[in-house]
MARKEMI-54390 format. One line per 3 residues: their letters; for each residue x, y, z of N, C-alpha, C. Coordinates in Angstrom, 3 decimals, m for minus. Example, Ala and Ser with C-alpha at 12.3 -4.5 7.8 and 13.67 -1.06 7.14 Angstrom:
2
AS	13.190:m5.690:7.800:12.300:m4.500:7.800:13.200:m3.300:7.800  12.850:m2.250:7.080:13.670:m1.060:7.140:12.900:0.030:7.870
//
This chain:
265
XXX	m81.647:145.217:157.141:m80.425:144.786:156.453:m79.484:145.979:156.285  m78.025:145.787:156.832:m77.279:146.799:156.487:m76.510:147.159:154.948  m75.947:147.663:154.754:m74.980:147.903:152.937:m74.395:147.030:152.976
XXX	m73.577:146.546:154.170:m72.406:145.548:154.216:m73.617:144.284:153.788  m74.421:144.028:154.159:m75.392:142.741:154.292:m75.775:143.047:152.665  m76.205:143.432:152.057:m76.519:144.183:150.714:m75.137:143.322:149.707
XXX	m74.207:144.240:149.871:m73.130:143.981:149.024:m72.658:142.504:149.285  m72.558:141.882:150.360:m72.168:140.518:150.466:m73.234:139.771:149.473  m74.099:139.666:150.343:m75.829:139.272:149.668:m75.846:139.080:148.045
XXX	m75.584:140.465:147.888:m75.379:140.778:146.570:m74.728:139.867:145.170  m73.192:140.159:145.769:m72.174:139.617:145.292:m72.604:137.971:145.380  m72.723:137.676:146.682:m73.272:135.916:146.381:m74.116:135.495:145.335
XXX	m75.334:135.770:145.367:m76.581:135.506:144.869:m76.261:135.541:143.453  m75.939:136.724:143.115:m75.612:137.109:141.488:m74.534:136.170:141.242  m73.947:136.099:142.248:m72.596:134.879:141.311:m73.064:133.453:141.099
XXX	m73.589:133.258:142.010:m74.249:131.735:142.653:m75.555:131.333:141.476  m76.045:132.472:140.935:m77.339:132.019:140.079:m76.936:131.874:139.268  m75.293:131.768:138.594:m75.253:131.523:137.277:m73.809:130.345:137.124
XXX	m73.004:130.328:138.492:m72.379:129.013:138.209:m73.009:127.981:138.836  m72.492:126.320:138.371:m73.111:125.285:138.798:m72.691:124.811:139.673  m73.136:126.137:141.058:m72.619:125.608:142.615:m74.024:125.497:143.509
XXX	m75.099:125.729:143.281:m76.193:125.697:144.359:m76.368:127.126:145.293  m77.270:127.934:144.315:m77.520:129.482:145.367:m78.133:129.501:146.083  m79.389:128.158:146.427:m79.792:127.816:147.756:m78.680:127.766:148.529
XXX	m77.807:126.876:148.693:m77.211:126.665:149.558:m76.086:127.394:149.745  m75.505:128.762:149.382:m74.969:129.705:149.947:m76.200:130.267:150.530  m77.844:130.217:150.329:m78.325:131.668:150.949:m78.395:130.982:152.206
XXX	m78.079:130.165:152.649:m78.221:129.454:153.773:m76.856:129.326:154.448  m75.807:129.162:153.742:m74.461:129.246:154.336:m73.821:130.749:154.896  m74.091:131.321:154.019:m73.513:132.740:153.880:m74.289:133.452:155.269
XXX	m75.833:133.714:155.431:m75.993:134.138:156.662:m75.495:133.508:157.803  m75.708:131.883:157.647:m75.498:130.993:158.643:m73.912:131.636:159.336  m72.930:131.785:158.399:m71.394:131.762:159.241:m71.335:133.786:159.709
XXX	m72.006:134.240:159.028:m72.317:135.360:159.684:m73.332:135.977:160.774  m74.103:135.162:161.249:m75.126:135.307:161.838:m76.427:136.310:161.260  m76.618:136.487:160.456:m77.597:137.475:159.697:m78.964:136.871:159.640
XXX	m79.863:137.485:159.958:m81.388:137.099:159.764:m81.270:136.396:158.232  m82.491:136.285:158.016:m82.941:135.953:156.594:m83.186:136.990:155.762  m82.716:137.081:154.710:m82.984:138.699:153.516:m84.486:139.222:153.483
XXX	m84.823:137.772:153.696:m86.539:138.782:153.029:m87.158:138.732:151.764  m88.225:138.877:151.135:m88.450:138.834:149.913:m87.954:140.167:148.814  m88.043:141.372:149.760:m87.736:143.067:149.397:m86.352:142.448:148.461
XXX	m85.373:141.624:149.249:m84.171:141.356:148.740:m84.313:140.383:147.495  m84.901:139.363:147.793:m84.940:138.617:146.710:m84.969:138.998:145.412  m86.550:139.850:145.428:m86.990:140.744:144.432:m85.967:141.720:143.731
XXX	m85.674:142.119:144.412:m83.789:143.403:143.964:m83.083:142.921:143.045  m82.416:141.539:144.186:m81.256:140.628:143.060:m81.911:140.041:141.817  m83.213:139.858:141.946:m83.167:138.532:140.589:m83.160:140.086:139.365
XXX	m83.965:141.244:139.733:m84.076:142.340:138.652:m82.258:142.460:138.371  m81.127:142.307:139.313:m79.521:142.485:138.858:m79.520:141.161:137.815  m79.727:139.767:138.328:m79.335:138.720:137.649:m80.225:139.028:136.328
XXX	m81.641:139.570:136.141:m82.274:139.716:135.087:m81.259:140.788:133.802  m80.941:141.887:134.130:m80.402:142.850:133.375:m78.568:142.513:133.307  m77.920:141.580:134.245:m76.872:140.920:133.489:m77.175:139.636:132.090
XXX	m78.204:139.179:132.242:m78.526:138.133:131.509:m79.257:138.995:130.498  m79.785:140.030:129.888:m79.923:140.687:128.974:m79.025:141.653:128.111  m77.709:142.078:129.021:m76.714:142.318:128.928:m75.710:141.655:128.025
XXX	m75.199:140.605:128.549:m74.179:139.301:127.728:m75.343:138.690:126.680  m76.414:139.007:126.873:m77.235:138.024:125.222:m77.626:139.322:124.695  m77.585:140.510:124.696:m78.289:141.373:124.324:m77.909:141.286:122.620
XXX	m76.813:140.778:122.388:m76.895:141.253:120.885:m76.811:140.125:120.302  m77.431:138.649:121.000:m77.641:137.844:120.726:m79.377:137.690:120.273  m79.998:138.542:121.079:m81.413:138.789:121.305:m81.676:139.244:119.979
XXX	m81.070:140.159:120.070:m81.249:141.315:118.641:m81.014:140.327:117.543  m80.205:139.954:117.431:m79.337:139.026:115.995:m80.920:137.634:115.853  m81.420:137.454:117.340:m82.173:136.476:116.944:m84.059:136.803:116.765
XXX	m84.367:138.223:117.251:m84.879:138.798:116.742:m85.177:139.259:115.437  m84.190:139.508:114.985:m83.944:140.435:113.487:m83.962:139.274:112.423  m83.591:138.016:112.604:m83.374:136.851:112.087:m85.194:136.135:111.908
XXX	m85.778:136.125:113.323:m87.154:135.436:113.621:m88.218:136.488:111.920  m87.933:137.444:112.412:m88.754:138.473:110.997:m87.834:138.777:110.016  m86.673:138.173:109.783:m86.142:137.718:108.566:m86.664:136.888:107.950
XXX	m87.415:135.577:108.567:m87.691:134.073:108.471:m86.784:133.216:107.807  m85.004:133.861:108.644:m84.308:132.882:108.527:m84.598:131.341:109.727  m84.798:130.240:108.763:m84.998:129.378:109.797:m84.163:128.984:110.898
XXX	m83.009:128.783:110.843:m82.043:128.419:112.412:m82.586:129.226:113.465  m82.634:130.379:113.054:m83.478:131.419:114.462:m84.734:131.221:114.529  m85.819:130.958:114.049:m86.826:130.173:114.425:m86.713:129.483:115.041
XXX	m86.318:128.180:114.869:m85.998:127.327:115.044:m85.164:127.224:117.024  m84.113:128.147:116.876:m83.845:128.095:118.119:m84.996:129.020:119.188  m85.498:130.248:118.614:m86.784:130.722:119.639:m87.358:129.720:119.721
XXX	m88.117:128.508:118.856:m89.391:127.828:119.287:m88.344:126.524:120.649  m87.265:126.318:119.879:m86.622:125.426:121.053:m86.765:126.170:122.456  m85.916:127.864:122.557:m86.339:127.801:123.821:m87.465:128.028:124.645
XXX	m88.579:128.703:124.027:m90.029:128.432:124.464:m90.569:127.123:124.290  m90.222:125.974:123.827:m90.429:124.628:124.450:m89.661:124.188:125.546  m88.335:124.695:125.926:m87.673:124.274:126.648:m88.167:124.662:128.253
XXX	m88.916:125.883:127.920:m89.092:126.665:129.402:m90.597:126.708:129.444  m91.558:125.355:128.862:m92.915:124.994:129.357:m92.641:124.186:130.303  m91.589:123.064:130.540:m91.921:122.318:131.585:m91.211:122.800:133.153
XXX	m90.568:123.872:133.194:m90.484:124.763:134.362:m91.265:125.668:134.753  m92.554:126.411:134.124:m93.243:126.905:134.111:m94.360:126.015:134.953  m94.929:124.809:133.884:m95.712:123.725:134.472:m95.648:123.233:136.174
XXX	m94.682:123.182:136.410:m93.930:122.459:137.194:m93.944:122.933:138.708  m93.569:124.738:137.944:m93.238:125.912:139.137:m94.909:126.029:139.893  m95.848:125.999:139.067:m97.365:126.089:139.229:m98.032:124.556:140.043
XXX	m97.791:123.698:139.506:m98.381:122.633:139.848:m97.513:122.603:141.696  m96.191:122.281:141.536:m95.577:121.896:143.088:m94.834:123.489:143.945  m95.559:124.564:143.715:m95.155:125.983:144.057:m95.252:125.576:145.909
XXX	m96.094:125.386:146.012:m96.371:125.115:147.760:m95.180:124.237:148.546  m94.902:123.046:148.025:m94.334:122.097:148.417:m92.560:122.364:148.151  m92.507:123.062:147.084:m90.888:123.212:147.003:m90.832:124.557:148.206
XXX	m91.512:125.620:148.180:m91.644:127.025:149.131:m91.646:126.407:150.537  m91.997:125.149:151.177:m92.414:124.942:152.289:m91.407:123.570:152.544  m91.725:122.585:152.117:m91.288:121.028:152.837:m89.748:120.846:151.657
XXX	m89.211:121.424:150.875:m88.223:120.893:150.598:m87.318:122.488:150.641  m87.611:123.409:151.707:m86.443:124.387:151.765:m85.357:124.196:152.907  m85.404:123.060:153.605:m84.643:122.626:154.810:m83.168:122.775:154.861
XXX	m82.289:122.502:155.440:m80.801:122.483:154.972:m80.519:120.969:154.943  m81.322:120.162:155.376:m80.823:118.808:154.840:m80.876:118.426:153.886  m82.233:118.863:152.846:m82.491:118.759:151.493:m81.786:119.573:150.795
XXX	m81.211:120.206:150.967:m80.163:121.575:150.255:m79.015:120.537:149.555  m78.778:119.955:151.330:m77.416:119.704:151.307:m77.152:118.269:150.475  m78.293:117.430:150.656:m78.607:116.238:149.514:m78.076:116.753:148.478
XXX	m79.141:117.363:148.031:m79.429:118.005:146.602:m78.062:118.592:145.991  m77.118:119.191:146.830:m76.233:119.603:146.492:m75.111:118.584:146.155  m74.831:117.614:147.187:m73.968:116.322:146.743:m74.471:115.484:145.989
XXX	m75.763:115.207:145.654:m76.330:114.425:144.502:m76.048:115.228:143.164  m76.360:116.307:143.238:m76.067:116.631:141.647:m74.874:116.994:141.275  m74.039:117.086:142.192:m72.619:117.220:142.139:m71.873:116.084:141.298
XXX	m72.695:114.762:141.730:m72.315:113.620:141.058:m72.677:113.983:139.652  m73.667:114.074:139.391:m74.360:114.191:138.308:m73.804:115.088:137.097  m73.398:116.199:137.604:m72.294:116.924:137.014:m70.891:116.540:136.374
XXX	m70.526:115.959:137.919:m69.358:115.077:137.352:m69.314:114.008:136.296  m70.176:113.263:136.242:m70.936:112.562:135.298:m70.739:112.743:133.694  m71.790:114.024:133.936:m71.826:114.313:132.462:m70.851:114.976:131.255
XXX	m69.863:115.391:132.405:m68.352:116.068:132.364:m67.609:115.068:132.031  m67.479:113.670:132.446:m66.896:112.633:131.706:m67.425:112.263:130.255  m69.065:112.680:130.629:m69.416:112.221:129.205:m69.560:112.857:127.931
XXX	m69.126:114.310:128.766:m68.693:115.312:127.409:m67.309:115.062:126.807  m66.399:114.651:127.768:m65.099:114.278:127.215:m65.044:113.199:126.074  m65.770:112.180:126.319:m65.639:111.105:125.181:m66.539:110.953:124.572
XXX	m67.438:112.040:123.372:m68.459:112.166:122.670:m67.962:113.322:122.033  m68.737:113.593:120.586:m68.690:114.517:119.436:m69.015:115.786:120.164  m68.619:116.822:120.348:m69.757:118.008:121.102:m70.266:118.950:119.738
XXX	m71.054:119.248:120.118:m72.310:120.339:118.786:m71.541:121.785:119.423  m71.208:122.481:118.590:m70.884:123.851:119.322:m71.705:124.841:118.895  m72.724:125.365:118.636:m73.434:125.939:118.123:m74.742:125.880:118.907
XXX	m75.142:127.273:119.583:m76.610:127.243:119.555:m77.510:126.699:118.834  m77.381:127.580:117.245:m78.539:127.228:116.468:m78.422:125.344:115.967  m77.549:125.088:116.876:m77.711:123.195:115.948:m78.412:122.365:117.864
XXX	m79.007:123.572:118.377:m79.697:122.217:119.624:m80.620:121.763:119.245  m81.003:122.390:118.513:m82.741:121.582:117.895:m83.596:121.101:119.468  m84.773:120.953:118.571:m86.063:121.098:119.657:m86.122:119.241:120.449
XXX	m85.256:118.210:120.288:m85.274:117.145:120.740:m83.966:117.448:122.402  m83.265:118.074:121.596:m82.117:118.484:122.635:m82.709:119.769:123.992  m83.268:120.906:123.026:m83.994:121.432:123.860:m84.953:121.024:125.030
XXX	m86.197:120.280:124.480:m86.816:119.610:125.752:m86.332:118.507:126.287  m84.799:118.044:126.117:m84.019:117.366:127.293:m83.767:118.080:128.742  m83.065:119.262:127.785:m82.745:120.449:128.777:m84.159:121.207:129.386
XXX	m84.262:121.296:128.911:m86.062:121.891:130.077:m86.103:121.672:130.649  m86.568:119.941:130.445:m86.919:118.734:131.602:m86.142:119.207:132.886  m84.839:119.094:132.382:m84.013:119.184:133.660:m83.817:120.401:134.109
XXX	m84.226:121.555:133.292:m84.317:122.340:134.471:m85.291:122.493:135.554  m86.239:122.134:135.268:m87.433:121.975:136.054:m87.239:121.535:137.420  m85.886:120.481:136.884:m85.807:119.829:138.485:m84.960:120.588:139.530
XXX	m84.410:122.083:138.753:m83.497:122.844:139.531:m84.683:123.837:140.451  m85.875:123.448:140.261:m87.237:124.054:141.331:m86.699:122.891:142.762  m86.122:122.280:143.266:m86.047:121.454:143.971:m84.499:122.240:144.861
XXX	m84.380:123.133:145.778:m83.752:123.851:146.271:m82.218:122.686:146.061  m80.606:123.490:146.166:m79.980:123.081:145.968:m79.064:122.025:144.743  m80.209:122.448:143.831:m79.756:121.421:142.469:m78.671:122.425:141.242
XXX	m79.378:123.618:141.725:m78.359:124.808:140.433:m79.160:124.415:139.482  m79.975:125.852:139.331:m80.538:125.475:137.755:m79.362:125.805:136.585  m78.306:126.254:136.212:m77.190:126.158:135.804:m76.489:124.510:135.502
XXX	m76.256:124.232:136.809:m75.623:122.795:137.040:m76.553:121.730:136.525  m77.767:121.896:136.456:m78.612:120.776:135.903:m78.725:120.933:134.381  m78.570:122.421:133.799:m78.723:122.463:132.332:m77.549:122.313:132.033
XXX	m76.376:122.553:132.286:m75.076:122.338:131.528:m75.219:120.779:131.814  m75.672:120.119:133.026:m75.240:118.445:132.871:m75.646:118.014:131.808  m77.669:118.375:131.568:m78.325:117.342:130.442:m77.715:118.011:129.176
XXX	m77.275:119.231:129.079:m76.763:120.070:127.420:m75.249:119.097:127.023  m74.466:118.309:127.714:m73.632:117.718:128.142:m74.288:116.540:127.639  m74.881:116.108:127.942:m75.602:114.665:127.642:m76.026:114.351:126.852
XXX	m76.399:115.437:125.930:m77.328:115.457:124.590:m76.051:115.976:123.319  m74.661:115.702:123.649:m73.561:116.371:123.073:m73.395:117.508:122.773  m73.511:118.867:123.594:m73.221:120.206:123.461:m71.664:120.090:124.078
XXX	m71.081:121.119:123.338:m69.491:121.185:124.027:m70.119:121.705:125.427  m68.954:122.070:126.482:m69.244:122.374:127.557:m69.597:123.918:127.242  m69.090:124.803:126.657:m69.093:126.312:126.506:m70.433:126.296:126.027
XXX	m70.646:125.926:124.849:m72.231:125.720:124.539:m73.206:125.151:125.287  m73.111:124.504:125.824:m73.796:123.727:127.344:m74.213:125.297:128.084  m73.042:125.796:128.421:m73.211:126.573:129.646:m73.986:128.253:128.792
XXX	m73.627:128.202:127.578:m74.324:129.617:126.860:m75.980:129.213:126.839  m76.283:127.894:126.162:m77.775:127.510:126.301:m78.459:127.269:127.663  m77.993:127.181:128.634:m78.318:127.201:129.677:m78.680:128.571:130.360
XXX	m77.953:129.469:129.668:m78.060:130.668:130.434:m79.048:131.304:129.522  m79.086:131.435:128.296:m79.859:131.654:127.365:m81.570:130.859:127.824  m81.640:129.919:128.113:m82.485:129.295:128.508:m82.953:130.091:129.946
XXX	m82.312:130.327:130.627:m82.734:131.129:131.949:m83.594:132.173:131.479  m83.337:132.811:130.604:m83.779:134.326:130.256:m85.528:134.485:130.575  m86.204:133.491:129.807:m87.771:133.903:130.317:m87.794:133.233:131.808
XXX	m87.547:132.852:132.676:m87.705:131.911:133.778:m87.154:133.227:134.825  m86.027:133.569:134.679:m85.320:134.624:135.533:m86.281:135.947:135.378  m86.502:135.790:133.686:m87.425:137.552:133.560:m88.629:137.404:135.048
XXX	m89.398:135.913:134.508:m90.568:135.817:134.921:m90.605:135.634:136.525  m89.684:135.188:137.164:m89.065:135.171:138.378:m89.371:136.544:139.183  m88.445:137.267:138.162:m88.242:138.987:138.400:m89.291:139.678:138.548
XXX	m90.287:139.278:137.370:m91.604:140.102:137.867:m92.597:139.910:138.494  m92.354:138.558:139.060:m93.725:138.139:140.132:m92.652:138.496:142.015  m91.586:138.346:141.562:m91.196:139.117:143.197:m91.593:140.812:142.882
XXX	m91.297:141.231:141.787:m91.187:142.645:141.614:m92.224:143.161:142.497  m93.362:142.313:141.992:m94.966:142.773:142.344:m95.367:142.411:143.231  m94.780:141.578:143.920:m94.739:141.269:145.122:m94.240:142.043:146.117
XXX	m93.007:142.586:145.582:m92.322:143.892:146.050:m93.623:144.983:146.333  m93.912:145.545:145.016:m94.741:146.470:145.155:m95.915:146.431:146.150  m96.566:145.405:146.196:m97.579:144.951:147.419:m97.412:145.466:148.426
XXX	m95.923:144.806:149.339:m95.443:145.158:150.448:m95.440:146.231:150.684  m94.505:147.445:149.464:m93.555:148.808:150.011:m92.265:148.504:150.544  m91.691:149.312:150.351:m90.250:150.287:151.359:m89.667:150.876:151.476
XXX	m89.446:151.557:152.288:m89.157:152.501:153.004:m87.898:153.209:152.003  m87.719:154.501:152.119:m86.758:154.952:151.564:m85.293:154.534:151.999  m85.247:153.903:152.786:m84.093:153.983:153.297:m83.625:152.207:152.441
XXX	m84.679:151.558:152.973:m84.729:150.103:152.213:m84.377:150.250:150.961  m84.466:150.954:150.434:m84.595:151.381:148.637:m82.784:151.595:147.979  m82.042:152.658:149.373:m80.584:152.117:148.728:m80.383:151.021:149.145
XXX	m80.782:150.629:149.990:m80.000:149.234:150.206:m80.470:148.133:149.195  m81.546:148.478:149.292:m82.160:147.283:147.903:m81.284:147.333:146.460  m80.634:149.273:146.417:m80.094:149.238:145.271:m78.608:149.174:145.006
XXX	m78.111:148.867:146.217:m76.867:148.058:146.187:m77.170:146.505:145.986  m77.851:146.026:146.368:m78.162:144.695:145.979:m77.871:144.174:144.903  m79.157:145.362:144.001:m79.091:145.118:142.725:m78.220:145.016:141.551
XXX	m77.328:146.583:142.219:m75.524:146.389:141.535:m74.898:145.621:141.789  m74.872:144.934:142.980:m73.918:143.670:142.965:m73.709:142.614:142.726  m75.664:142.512:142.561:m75.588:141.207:141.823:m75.628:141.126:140.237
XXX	m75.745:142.622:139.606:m75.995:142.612:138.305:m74.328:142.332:137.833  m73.523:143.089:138.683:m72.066:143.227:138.474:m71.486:141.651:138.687  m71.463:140.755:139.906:m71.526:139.860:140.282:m72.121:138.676:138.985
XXX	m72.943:138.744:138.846:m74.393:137.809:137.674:m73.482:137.941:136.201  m72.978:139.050:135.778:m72.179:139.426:134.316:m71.415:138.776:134.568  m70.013:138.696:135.367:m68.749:138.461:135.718:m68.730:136.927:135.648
XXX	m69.781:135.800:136.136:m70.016:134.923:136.687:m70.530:134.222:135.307  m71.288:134.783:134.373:m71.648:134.284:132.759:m70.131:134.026:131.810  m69.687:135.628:132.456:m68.607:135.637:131.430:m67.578:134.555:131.381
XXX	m67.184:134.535:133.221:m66.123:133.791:133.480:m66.804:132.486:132.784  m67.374:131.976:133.150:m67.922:130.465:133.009:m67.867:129.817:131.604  m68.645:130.619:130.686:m68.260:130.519:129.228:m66.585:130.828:128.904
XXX	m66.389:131.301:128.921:m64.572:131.424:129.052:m63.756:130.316:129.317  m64.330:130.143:130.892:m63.324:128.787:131.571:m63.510:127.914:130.663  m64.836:127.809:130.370:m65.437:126.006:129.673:m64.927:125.659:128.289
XXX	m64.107:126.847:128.021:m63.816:126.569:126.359:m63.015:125.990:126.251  m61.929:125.906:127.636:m60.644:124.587:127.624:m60.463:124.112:128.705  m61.630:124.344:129.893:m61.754:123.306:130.970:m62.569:122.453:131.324
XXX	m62.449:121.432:132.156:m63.366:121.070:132.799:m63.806:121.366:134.260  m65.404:120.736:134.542:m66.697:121.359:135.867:m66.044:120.638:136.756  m64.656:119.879:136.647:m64.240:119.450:138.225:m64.271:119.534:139.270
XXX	m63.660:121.407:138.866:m63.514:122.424:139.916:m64.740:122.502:140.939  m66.234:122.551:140.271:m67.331:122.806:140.724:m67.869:121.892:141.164  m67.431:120.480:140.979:m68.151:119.188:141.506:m67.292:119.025:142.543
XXX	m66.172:119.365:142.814:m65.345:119.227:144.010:m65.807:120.461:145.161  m66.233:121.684:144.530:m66.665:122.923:145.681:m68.075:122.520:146.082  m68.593:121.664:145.136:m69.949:121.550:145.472:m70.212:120.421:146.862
XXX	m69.477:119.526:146.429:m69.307:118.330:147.547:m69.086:118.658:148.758  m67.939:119.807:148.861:m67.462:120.289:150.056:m68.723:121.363:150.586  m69.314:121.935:149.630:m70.288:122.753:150.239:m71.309:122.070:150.657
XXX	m71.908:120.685:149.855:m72.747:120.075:150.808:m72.509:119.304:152.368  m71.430:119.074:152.521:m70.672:118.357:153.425:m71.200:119.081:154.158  m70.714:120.779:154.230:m70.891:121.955:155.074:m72.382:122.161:155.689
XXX	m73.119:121.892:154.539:m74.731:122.132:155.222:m75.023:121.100:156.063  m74.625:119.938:155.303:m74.647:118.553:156.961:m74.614:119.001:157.868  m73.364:119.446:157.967:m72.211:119.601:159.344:m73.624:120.920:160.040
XXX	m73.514:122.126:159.534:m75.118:122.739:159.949:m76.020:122.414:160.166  m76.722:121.740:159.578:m77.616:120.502:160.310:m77.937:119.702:161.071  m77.171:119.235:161.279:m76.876:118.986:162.445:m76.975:119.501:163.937
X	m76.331:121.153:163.767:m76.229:121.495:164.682:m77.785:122.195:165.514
//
């Protein structure tokens, strides 16, 4: 892999893992219109450690505040830790039980490209149904019924092309979170799933080796997607505070269209 392949790579992945567009299906587009091999796991492993340390970054003093709160034994922060460690058993479960079958028979570009126009709907969906309902704006008011809504559905973002993003802002949406809050618990919710992500490629990494030379390139990766992964939280919470996921159910459609049209060929 060259720097140029690195920094593109980079910049995608980290952006792609945190809006609700499908980062399967850029890692499949993005080499595809460039002709580039496949990254590799060396790469994988790189970016998710960028997407890990942007997502500790933008919550970091959220962490702390809910830390300092948990051995306060103020309850709302209880309360929201035990929500999101219920929320992130049934992706855990899930990742273990069907690990073979999502890694092998559903990484295709036809299933991408499903997956990508199906939940696109689904998005759109719940974006209508945030418009005409009360929204909760507050973390600490998801409570643990709302929480394992959202789990559930992330679980199903193990199914290449769904956006684990795009599936938690839909059901956080569904269960009446404003959209901004939708998209903060969602990302907040990533945090043990992405950590845990991070350290089974890490070590996986380590298994392999590489080469010194692999090592900057791995560590441009990592800046671009950490830089990329921040930018992509920030924007998103921002946009959502007076827009709507239109935008993204319309790029998404067109991007599945695109993997067809690849598929094809």
């Amino acid at each position: 892999m060259t720097a140029l392949q690195a920094i593109v790579l980079g910049l995608v992945q980290g952006a792609t893992e945190f809006l609700p567009v499908s980062s399967s299906g850029h890692l499949i587009l993005v080499p595809a219109l460039f002709g580039w091999p496949d990254q590799g796991l060396a790469f994988d492993a790189a970016v998710h450690l960028g997407t890990v340390l942007a997502l500790l970054i933008y919550f970091g003093g959220e962490i702390r505040s809910l830390a300092t709160g948990i051995l306060a034994g103020r309850p709302d922060d209880r309360r929201l830790a035990v929500a999101v460690a219920l929320a992130s058993i049934p992706t855990g479960v899930a990742g273990l039980v069907f690990q073979d079958a999502i890694e092998t028979r559903l990484r295709s570009t036809t299933v991408v490209a499903v997956s990508t126009i199906v939940w696109a709907l689904v998005l759109w969906w719940a974006d209508r149904h945030a418009a005409r309902n009360a929204p909760v704006g507050d973390l600490r008011e998801v409570g643990l019924g709302r929480a394992l809504v959202v789990g559930l559905a992330q679980a199903l973002a193990l199914v290449p092309g769904t956006s684990r993003s795009g599936i938690t802002i839909s059901a956080g949406l569904f269960t009446g979170l404003d959209r901004s809050t939708a998209a903060r618990f969602a990302f907040f919710l990533g945090l043990p799933v992405t950590i845990a992500a991070g350290l089974l490629e890490t070590r996986a990494l380590a298994q392999v080796g590489v080469s010194g030379h692999d090592l900057g390139v791995l560590a441009l990766g990592v800046g671009t997607s950490f830089i990329a992964g921040l930018a992509a939280i920030r924007f998103l919470v921002t946009y959502l505070r007076r827009r709507t996921l239109l935008v993204f159910v319309a790029y998404r459609i067109a991007l599945g269209a695109l993997l067809l049209w690849l598929a094809r060929g």
